[in-house]
C-alpha positions in Angstrom: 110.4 155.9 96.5 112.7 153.2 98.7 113.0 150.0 97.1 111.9 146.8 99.4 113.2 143.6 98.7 111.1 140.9 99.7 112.2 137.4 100.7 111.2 133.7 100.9 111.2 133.3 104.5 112.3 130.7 106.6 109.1 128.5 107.7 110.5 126.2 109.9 110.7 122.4 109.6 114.0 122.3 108.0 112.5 123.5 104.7 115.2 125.3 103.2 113.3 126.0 99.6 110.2 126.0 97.9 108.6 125.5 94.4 106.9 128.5 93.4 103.5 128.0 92.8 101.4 130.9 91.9 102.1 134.7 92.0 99.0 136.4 93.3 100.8 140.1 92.6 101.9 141.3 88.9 104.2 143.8 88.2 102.3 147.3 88.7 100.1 146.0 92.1 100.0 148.0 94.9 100.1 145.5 98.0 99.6 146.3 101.4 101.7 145.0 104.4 100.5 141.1 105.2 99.0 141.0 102.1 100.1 137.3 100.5 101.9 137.5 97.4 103.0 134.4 96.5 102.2 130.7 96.7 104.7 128.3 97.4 104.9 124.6 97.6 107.7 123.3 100.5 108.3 119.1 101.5 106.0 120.1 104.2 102.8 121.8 102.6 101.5 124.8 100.6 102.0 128.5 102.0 101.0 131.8 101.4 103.9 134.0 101.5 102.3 137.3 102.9 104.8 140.8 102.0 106.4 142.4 104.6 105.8 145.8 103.5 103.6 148.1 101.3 104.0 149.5 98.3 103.9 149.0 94.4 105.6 145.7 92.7 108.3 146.7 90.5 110.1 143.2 89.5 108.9 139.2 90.1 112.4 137.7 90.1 111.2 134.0 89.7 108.5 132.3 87.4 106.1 129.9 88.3 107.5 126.2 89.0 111.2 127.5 89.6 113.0 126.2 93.1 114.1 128.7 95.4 115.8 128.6 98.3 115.3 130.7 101.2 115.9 134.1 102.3 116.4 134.5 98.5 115.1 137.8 97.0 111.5 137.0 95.6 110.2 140.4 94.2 111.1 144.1 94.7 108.4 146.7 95.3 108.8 150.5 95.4 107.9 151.2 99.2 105.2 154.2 99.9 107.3 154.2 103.3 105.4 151.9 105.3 107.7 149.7 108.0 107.9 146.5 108.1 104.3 144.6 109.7 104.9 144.0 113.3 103.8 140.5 112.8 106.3 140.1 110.0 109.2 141.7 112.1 109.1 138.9 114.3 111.1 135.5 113.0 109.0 132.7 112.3 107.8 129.9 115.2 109.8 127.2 114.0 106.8 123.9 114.1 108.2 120.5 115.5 109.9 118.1 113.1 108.7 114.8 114.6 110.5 112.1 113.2 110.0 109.9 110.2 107.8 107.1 112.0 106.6 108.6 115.3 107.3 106.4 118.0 105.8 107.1 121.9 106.1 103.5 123.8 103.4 103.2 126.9 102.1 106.7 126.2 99.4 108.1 124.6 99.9 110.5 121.2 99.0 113.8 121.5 98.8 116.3 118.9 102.3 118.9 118.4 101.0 122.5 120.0 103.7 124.6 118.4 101.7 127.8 116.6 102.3 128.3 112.9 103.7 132.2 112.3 100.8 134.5 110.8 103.7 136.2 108.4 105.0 133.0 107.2 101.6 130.7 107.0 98.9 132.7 106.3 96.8 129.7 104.5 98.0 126.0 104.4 97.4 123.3 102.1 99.3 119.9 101.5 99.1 117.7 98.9 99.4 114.5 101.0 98.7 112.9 101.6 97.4 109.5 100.5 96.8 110.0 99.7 99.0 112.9 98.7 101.7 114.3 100.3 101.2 114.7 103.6 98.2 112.9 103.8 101.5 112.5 105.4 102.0 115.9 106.3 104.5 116.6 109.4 106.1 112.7 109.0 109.1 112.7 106.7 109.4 109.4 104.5 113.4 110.1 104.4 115.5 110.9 107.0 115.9 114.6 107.7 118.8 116.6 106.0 122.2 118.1 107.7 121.8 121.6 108.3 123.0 123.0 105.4 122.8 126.1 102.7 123.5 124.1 99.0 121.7 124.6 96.4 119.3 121.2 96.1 115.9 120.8 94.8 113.7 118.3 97.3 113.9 115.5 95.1 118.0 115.8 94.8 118.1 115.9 98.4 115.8 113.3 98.9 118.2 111.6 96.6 120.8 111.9 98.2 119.4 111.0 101.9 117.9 107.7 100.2 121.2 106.9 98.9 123.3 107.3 101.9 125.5 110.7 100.1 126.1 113.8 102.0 125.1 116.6 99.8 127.4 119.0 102.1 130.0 117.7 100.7 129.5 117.7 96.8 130.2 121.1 94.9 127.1 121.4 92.4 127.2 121.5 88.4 124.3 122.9 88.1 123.4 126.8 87.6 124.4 129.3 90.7 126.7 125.8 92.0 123.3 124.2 92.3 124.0 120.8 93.1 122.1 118.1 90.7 120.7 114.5 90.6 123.9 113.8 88.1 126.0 115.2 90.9 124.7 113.2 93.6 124.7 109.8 91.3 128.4 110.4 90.5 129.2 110.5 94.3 127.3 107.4 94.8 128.8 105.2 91.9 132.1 106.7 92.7 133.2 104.6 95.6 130.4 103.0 96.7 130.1 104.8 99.8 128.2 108.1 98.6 132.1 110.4 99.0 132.2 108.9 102.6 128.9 109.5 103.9 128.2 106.0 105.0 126.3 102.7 103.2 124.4 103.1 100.2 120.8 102.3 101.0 120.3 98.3 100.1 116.7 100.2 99.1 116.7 101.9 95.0 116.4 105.3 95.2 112.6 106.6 93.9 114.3 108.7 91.0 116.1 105.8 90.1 113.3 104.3 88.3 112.9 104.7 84.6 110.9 107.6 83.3 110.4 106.8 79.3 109.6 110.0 77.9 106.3 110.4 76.4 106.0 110.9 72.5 103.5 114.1 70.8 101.6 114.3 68.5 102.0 116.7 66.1 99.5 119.9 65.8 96.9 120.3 68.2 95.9 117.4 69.4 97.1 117.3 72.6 98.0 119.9 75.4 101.1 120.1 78.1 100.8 121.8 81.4 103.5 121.7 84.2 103.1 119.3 87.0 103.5 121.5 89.9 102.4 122.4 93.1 100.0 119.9 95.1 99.4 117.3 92.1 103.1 117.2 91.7 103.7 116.4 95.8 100.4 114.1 95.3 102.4 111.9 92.3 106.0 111.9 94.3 103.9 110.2 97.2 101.9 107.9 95.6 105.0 107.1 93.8 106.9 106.2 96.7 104.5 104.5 98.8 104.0 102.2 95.3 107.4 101.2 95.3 107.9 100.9 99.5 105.2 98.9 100.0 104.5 95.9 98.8 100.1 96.1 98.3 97.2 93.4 98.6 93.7 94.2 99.3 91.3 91.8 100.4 87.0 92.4 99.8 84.2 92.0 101.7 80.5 92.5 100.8 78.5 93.5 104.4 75.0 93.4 104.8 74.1 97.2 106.1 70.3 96.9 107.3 70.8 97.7 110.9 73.6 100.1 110.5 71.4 102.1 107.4 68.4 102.4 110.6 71.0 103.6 113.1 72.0 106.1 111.2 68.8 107.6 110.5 68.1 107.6 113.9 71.4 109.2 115.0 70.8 111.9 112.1 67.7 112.9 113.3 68.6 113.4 116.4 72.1 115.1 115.4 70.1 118.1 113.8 69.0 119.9 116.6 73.2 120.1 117.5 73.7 121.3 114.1 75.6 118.5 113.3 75.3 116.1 110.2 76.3 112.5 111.1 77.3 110.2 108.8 78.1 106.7 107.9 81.7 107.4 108.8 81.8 108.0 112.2 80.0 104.4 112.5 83.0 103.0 110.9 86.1 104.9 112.2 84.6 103.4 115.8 84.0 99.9 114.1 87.8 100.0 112.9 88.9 101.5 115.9 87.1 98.6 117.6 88.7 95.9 115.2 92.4 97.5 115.6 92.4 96.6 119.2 91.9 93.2 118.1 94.6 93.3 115.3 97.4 96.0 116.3 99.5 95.6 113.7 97.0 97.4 111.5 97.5 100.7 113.7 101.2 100.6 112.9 104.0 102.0 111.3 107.0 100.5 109.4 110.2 102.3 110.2 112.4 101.2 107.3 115.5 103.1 108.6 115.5 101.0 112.3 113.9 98.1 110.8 111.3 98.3 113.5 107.7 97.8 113.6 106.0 100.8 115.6 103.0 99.6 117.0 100.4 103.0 118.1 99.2 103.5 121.3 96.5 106.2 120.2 93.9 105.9 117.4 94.7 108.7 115.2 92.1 108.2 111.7 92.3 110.0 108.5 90.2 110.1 106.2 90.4 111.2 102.7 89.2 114.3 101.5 88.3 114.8 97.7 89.1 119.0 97.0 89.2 121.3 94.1 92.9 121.2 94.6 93.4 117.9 95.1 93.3 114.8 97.9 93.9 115.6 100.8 94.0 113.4 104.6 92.6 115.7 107.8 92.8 113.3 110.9 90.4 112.6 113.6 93.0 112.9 116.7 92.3 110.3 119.6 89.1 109.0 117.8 89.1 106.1 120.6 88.0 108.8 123.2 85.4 110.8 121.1 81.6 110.0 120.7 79.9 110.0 117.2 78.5 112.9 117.6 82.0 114.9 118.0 83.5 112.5 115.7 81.2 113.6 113.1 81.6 117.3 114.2 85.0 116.9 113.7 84.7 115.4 110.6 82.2 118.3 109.0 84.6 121.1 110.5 87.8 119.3 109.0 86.4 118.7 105.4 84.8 121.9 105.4 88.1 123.4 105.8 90.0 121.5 103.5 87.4 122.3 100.3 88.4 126.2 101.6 91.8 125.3 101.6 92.5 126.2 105.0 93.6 122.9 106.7 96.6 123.9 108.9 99.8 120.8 109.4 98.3 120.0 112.5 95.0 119.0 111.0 96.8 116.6 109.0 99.3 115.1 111.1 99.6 111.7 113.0 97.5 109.6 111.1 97.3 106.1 112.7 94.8 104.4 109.7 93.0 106.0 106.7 89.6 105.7 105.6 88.8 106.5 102.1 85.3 107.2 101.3 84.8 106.1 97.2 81.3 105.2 97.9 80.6 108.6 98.0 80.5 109.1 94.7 79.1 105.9 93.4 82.2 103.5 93.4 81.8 99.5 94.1 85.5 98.5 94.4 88.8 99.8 94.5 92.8 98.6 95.4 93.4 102.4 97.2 97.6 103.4 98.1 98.5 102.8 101.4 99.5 106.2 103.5 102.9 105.9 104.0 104.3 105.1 107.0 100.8 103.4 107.5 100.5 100.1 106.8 96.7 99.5 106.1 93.7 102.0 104.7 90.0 101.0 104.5 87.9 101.3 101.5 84.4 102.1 102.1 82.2 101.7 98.6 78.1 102.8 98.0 75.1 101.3 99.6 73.2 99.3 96.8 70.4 96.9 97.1 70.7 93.7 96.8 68.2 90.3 96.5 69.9 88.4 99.2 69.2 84.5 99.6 68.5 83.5 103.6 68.0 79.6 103.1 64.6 79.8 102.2 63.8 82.5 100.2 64.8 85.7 98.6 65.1 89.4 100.3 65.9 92.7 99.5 68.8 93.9 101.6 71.1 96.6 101.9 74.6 95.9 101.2 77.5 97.7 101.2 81.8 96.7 99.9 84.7 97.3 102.4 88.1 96.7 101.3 91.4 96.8 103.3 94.3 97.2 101.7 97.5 96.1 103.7 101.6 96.3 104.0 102.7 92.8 103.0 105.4 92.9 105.1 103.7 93.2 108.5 100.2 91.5 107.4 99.6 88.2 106.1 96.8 87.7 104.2 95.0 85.1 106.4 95.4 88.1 109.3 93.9 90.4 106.7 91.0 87.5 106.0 90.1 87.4 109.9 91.0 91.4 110.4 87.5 91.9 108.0 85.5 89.1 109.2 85.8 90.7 112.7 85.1 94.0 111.5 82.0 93.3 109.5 80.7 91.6 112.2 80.0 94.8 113.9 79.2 96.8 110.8 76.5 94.6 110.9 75.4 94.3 114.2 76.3 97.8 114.6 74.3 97.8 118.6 77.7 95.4 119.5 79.5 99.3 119.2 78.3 99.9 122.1 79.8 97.5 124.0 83.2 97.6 122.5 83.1 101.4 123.9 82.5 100.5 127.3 
């Protein structure tokens, strides 16, 4: 039988490796052409790497959680003769790279069209977000890396991007001339100037923080598992947003009567479109509402310009809780939808994302996140901001509540809202006004429809 080699192919984006995540062949399988065999975690999301060919695996050359860098030799089957897949045969659509704050002055946002290749995506998750790792998918926190073929893992070349050193130019220590963090913290501290590459970053580099190694106890007492894969991209972000951006959150109990009755109302009347409507869409249109009021919360900090980038469209994300982790799809143009295809949206977009089947574009361009802890029965919370974002909502349960009106107590509904906010751009008194505008119309929820005339 002819021997196949099968490669990591090139996905586009400027992703030149991947973390392996999960074989979904063994040795002895018999795959078919287009059949995924591999899942692998890139800077950009998770993919299924399909096979090119048919025929029986003979050798995995990589175990989970090792690097690998494309159009490297991933497994070898024994071919039953069978070309290459027509829609494998074809190179990869290469996806837009938007920058790493996305800036478009006196114009409206509108979503990247460029199609995903069915041989090199077959199934896309991220890790987001906010929440995890791209939460933030599609808008790199670092500046993009040179062109270039050495052997880096993401966090080296993050590294070295954060620090101000061109990895081109450092020959690696590491195995294969791989080059390593040690490399790339030598060429920094060697002349200041990262070999020539230009200023260190007045900013510390993420890996730079101190990692104390965690003691065990002996016997069985405890168990170690690799951090990999999504919750690995999900810690690196939260990580990094931590140490960017300097947090507050500010609280605010609302009184939900009216809003609790136009709900019902709208749900009713949402069935017969098939459509559940929820207490979200209410809110993404009373932020929406409030952020046209206070613009810098539908903003961006670019820390490389030292700009502020204020938004022109109204792009909300909202976080989605999934079996593989947390996850931001995004409500594109929210400003121009009604709540009946916001909430649509919204059902069609978490639906996905519990199958695992969010695409990049479904998570890109977030202007503002919404995270919905009330959902399962939380009262308070300080959530991460999603960086480059500067703020993100909290919305907390409905409880009841006796409530004192001057006279006399009631029983109301009430319900918490947090905002959490990016210190550097919003002050806390803004932040003070910011929710005392938007509970206003979470409470009078009718003045909606006069803020979208």
């Amino acid at each position: 039988m002819a021997t196949q080699n099968v490669k990591l192919p090139d996905v586009g984006e400027g992703v030149t490796e991947g973390e392996l995540v999960k074989w979904l062949v063994k040795v002895g399988d018999t795959v078919k052409a287009d059949q995924p065999v591999v899942e692998v975690m890139t800077d950009k999301a998770t993919v299924e790497v399909p096979s090119p060919y048919a025929g029986v695996v003979k050798e995995l050359k990589f175990k989970e959680g090792d690097v690998i860098p494309i159009e490297t030799v991933i497994l070898i089957l024994d071919a039953d003769g069978a070309k290459p897949a027509g829609a494998s045969a074809a190179p990869p659509q290469q996806l837009k790279t938007p920058s790493a704050v996305e800036s478009q002055p006196g114009q409206m946002a509108k979503p990247a069209t460029a199609p995903v290749s069915a041989a090199a995506l077959n199934k896309v998750g991220t890790a987001s977000a906010a929440m995890g790792a791209g939460a933030t998918a599609g808008m790199d926190v670092y500046p993009p890396a040179a062109d270039s073929r050495v052997l880096a893992t993401p966090a080296t070349r993050r590294l070295a991007r954060e620090t101000g050193v061109d990895i081109n130019q450092l020959s690696g220590t590491g195995m294969a001339g791989r080059v390593t963090r040690d490399d790339v913290v030598k060429a920094k501290g060697s002349n200041g100037t990262g070999g020539g590459a230009g200023a260190v970053s007045a900013r510390a580099p993420i890996m730079d923080i101190p990692r104390p190694a965690v003691i065990s106890q002996p016997g069985a007492l405890e168990e170690r598992v690799p951090l990999r894969g999504i919750r690995k991209k999900i810690a690196e972000n939260m990580q990094m947003a931590k140490h960017v951006i300097p947090h507050f959150t500010l609280m605010e109990e609302v009184r939900v009567d009216e809003l609790v009755k136009l709900r019902a109302q709208a749900k009713e009347a949402a069935e017969k479109y098939g459509v559940k409507v929820t207490y979200l869409p209410f809110i993404m249109k009373a932020l929406i509402a409030t952020c046209r009021e206070f613009p810098m919360f539908n903003a961006s900090m670019d820390d490389q310009a030292q700009e502020i980038v204020y938004k022109k469209s109204f792009n909300v994300g909202f976080a989605a809780d999934t079996p593989t982790g947390l996850m931001v799809p995004v409500v594109k143009n929210a400003d121009f939808k009604t709540m009946l295809q916001i909430s649509q949206e919204i059902q069609q977009l978490a639906g996905k994302a519990r199958d695992g089947k969010l695409a990049l574009e479904d998570m890109r361009g977030a202007t503002i996140t919404v995270t919905n802890i009330g959902s399962v029965g939380g009262v308070y919370a300080t959530p991460i901001i999603n960086h480059p974002e500067v703020a993100i909502l909290g919305v907390y349960k409905i409880q009841d509540k006796p409530i004192w009106n001057g006279k006399e107590f009631t029983r109301g509904q009430v319900m918490n809202f947090t905002i959490t906010c990016d210190h550097r751009l919003i002050d806390g008194a803004v932040a003070a006004n910011f929710m005392k505008s938007f509970a206003g119309r979470i409470e009078n929820p009718s003045q909606l429809m006069l803020d979208m005339i």
